[in-house]
C-alpha positions, 0 to 999 in steps of 0.5 A: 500500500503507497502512502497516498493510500494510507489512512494513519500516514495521512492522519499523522501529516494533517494531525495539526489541522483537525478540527475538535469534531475531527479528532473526535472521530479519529479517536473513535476509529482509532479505537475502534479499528476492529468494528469499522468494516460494517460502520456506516456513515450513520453510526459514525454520527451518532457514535460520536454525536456530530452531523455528515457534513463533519464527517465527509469534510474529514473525508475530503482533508485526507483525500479520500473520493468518499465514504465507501473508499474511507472505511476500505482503507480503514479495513485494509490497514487494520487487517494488515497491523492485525497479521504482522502483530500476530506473527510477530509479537503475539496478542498481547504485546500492546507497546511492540503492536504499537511500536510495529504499526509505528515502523509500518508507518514510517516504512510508508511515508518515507521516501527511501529514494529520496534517501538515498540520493540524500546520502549520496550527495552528503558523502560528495559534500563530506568535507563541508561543516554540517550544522544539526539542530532540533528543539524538545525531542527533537532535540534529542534527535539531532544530538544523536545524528550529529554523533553517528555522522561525527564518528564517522568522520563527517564535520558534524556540529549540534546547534542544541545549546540555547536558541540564540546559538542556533539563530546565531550560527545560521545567520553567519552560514556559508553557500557550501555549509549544511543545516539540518533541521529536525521539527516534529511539529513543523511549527518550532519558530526558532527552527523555522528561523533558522531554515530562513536565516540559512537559505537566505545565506546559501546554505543547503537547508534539510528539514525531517518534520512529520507535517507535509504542510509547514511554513518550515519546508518552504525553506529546505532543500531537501524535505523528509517525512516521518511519521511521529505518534500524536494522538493522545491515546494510552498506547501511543502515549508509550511511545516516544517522539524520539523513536521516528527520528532515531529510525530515521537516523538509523537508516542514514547510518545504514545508507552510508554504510552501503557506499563505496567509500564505506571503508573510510568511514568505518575506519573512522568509527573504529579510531573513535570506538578505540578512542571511548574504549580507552577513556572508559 
């Protein structure tokens, strides 16, 4: 199944744009995933106590051509999570359910040859200074991609210090420098900032957000897409925010790995890890 044809890829990327009645909705499918084969549009309503005309605009907003095709694609995803939890994790695993649908997900809504192209225009550009930043989790992602590219060799530098860092250092970039920027929301201002501050200057601009919609991915060169839990539900509430990026970030990892130069960069990772094991 493509991602234009994914329910829960395209309720993560416009989860910022639901109206109360919509995130009703949502929260009762989400809840109810087993039981929608036979729901109509009349017990939507009434389940959740609002008129047709909310439900086909929630329709219309994730793009489906009507409620027939709506409620098939709920069905499909389902029956889908349903197997792959079955044969991997049983029945009554709920966090590795959730942490498999979550994988599903972001398998969907990447764009892996994006990636790839990503990676091989970043090992072309290894001699140029990467700057990396994020706010809050995202935060907490871009320390973990700094260090991956770090250690192998890459000029990696994290931005995370305090805000007028990051605005600061991305005022000052240059046309061959790098920023990357990691915003789960698509809203973070300072981010957004800084992706303006550094295109104006040049710089080349990549944005890891899971809104498709931002302010923020007007000013990037390269955009990519995951896909982040967001509703408040119990067992997404278990999931991490971090654990989208750090996947993300893993599969750069795995990308570099596969270049021909790969040789170097494990060279560089060994004198590193020889380096930590000496200090510890």
């Amino acid at each position: 199944m493509s991602i234009n044809d994914n329910f829960w890829v395209r309720v993560s990327k416009e989860q910022d744009n639901f109206t109360k009645k919509e995130k009703i909705i949502i929260n009762y499918i989400n809840n109810n995933s087993q039981n929608m084969n036979n729901c109509t549009i009349s017990d939507l309503s009434k389940a959740n106590n609002v008129g047709y005309s909310v439900v086909y605009k929630l329709i219309k907003k994730l793009g489906f051509t009507g409620y027939r095709d709506f409620i098939i694609n709920i069905v499909a995803q389902e029956t889908t999570f349903k197997a792959l939890n079955h044969e991997f994790f049983g029945y009554r695993s709920v966090l590795k359910e959730t942490y498999r649908k979550l994988l599903d997900l972001n398998d969907s809504a990447i764009d892996y040859q994006k990636l790839k192209d990503f990676v091989v225009w970043l090992n072309e550009q290894r001699t140029s200074i990467i700057y990396i930043a994020g706010i809050g989790h995202s935060a907490l992602g871009a320390e973990d991609l700094t260090l991956k590219l770090y250690r192998f060799g890459f000029k990696a530098i994290c931005l995370n210090r305090d805000d007028d860092n990051l605005l600061l250092r991305s005022s000052l970039l240059k046309p061959n420098e790098i920023l990357i920027l990691f915003s789960l929301s698509g809203k973070t201002e300072v981010i957004i900032k800084a992706a303006e501050l550094g295109k104006a200057n040049g710089a080349t601009v990549v944005v890891i957000t899971s809104q498709d919609k931002s302010i923020l991915n007007h000013h990037s060169d390269w955009l990519f897409t995951i896909v982040s839990s967001g509703l408040a539900e119990e067992k997404e509430i278990l999931i991490s925010p971090l654990f989208p990026i750090t996947y993300f970030n893993d599969l750069i990892t795995s990308y570099i790995l596969k270049l021909p130069e790969k040789d170097w960069y494990l060279e560089n990772r060994n004198k590193s890890n020889k380096v930590i094991k000496k200090i510890n």
